[in-house]
C-alpha positions in Angstrom: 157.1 113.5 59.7 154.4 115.5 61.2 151.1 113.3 62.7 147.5 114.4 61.6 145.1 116.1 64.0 143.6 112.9 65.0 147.0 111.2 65.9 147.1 114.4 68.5 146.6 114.2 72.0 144.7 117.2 72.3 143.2 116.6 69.1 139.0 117.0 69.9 136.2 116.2 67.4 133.6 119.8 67.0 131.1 118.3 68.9 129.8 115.1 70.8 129.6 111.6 69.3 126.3 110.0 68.4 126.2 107.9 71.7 126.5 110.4 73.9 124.2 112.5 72.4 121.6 110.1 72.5 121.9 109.3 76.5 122.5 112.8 77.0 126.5 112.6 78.8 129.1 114.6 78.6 130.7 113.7 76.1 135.2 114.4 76.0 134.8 114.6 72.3 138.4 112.9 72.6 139.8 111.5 69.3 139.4 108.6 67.5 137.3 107.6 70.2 136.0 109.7 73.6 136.9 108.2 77.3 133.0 106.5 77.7 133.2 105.0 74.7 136.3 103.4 75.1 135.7 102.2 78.4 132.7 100.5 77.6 134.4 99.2 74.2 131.5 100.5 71.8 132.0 101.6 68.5 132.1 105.5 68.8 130.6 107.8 66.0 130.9 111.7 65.6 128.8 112.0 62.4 126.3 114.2 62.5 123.3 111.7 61.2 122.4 109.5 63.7 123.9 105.3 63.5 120.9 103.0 62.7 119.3 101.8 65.3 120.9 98.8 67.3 119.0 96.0 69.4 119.5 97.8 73.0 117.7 100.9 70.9 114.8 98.2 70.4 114.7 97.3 74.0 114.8 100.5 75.6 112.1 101.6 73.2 110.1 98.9 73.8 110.5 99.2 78.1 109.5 102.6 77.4 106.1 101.8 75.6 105.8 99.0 78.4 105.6 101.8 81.0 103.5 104.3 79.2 100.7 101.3 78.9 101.2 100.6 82.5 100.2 104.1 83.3 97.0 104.1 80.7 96.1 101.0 82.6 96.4 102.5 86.0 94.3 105.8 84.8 91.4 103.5 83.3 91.3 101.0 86.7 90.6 104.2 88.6 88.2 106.2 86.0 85.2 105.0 88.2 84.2 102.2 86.6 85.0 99.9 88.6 86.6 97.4 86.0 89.9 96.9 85.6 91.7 95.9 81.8 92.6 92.6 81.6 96.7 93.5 81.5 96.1 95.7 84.8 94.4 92.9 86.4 97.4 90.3 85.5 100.0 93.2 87.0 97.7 93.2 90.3 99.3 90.4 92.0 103.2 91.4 91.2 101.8 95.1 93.7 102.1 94.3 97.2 102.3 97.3 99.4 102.7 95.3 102.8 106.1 95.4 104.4 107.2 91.3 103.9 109.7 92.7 106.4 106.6 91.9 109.3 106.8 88.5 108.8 110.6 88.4 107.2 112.4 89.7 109.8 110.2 91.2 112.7 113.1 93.3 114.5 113.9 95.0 111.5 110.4 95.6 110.8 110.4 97.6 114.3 113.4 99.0 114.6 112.4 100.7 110.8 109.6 102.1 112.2 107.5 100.7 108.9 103.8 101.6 108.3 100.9 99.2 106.9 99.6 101.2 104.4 95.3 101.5 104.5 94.2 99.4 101.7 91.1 100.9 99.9 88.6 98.6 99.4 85.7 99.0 97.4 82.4 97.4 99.1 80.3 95.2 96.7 77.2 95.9 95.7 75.7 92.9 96.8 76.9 93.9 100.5 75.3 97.1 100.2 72.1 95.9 99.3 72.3 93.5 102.2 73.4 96.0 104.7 70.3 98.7 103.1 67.9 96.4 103.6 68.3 96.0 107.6 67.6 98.8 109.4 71.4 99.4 110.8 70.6 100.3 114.4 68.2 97.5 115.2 70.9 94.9 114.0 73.2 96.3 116.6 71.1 96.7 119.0 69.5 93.0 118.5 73.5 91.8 118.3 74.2 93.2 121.9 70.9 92.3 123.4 72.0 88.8 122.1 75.1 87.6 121.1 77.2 90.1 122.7 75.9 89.1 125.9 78.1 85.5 125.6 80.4 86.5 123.0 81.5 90.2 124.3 84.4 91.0 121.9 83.0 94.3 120.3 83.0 97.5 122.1 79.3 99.0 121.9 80.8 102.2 123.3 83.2 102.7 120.3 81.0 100.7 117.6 77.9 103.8 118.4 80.5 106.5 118.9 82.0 105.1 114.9 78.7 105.0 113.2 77.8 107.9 114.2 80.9 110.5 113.6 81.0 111.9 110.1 84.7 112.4 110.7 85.2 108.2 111.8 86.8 106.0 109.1 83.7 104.5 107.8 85.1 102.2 105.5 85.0 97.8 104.2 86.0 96.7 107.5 82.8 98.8 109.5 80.5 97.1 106.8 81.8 93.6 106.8 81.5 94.0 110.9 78.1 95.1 110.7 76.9 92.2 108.0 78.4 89.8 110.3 76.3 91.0 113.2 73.2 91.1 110.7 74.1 87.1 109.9 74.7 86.2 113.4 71.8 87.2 114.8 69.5 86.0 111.9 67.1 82.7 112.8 66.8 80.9 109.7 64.5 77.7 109.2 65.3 74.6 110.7 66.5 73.3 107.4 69.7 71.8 107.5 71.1 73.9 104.7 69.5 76.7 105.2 72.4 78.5 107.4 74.3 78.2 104.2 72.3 81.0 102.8 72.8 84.6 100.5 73.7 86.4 103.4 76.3 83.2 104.7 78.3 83.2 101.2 78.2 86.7 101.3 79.8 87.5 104.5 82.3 84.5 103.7 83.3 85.7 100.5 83.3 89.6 101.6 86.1 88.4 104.3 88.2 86.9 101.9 88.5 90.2 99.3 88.6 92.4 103.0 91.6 90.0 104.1 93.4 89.6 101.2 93.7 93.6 100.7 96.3 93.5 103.9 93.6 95.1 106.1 94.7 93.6 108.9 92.2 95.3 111.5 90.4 94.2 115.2 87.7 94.8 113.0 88.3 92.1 110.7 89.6 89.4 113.5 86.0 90.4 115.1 83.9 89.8 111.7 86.0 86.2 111.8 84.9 85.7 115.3 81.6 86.2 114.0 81.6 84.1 111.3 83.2 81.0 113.0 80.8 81.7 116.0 77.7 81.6 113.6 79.2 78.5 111.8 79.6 76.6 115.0 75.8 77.7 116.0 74.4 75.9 113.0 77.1 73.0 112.4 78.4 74.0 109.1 81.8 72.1 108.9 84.4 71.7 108.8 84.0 75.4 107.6 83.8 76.3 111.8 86.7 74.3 112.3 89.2 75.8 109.9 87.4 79.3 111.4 88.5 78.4 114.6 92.0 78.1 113.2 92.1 81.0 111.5 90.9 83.2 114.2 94.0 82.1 116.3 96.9 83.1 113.6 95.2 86.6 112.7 95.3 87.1 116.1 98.9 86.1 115.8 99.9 87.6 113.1 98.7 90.9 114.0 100.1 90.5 117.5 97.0 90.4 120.3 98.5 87.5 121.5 101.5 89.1 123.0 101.3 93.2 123.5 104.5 93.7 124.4 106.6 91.6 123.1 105.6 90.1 119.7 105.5 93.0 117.0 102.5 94.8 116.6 100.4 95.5 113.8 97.9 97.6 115.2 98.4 100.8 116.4 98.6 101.1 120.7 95.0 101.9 122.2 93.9 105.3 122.1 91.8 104.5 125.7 90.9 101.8 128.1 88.0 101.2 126.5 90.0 100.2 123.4 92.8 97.8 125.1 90.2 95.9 126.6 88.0 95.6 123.3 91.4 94.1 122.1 91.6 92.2 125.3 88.1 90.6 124.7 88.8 89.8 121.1 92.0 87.4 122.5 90.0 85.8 124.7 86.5 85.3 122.9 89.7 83.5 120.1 90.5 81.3 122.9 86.4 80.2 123.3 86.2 79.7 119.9 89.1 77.4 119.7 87.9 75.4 123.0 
């Protein structure tokens, strides 16, 4: 008794089955049922109209639509705006471009070779319209006929030489700096809460969005310097005590403490005039803390 085609070994169907068409592979076209099929046990179709739609169909249609929204909320968070849609602004804290290996596993992190990626920060208004209103060069110049003169931990060599390249990086970290150096060296009434002022919560809150970013910068340990300086000036605690603190583990965590052996988050200096602006940053920490 002879067996039918299908019964046949070498017996092929005329063209691909339905499942293999859909994710595009290769299909055998092997009889009852071709070599993917049966080795993932699904039921395999060589009609030419497509099955119904199943429940993985569903799901990868609806990971698909996921994506595309993703991507519409990405473009419109970056028209210009300036506001982002409520579903980008939930998916903002899952997006961390900072290397966890840093802090996860620090000889990994420098035997990789990893990067810290520049965060782009957008500067608030309300800090431009602070910063517009002083006149830029006479708050530097009244910070290092001032402050600078106990509390040396900013270069006025490099500071002059950044404000006034075109080609220098110009960019949230430069500002908060410079607002710091505009509250520090402001002489408000001898009201008791009159430190606590616009330019105060500014300059606090401005730190916060700068830090949280990952800009991890001498720029940004200076500004905290700053801020903890001009908080222990007036008495506003235990706000200068935590400051204190917090000076102390950026400076850790971005390695000043130790330059050769603790892993290093900012670049080497460039010059001399650089390694010892970091220099003076470790130890203005240390005055702070004492």
């Amino acid at each position: 008794m002879s067996s039918t085609s299908e019964d046949s070994p070498h017996a092929r169907a005329h063209q691909a089955c339905v499942s293999c068409r859909k994710q595009k592979r290769k299909c055998d076209k092997i009889l009852p049922a071709c070599s993917l099929c049966t080795r993932l046990a699904r039921r395999c179709d060589y009609r030419d109209a497509p099955s119904s739609a199943s429940s993985d169909d569903f799901i990868e249609l609806r990971q698909k639509v996921q994506e595309l929204e993703a991507r519409l909320d990405s473009k419109q968070s970056g028209s210009g705006n300036g506001v982002a849609s409520p579903s980008h602004r939930s998916n903002q804290f899952a997006v961390n471009t900072f290397p966890a290996a840093f802090f996860l596993d620090s000889e990994l992190y420098q035997e990789s070779r990893l990067e810290i990626p520049r965060p782009n920060i957008r500067i608030p208004d309300e800090v431009l319209a602070l910063l517009r209103d002083g006149d830029i060069t006479g708050i530097v110049e009244l910070y290092f006929s001032t402050i600078h003169k106990w509390l040396p931990v900013v270069s006025r060599k490099r500071l002059i030489l950044t404000l006034e390249s075109p080609a220098a990086e110009q960019g949230a970290e430069l500002a908060l700096l410079l607002l710091c150096m505009r509250l520090i060296t402001q002489i408000p009434p001898h009201d008791s809460r009159s430190a606590q002022n616009t330019l105060y919560l500014t300059a606090k809150a401005f730190f916060t969005v700068v830090e949280s970013s990952a800009s991890m910068t001498v720029q940004l340990i200076q500004s905290a310097l700053l801020l903890g300086a001009y908080e222990v000036g007036h008495g506003i605690y235990p706000a200068a005590f935590l400051s204190a603190g917090h000076c102390a583990r950026l400076i850790y965590a971005v390695g000043l403490h130790n330059r050769k052996g603790a892993p290093q988050m900012i670049k080497r200096p460039g010059s001399w005039a650089e390694q010892e602006e970091f220099r003076r940053v470790w130890w203005g920490t240390l005055l702070l803390d004492r």
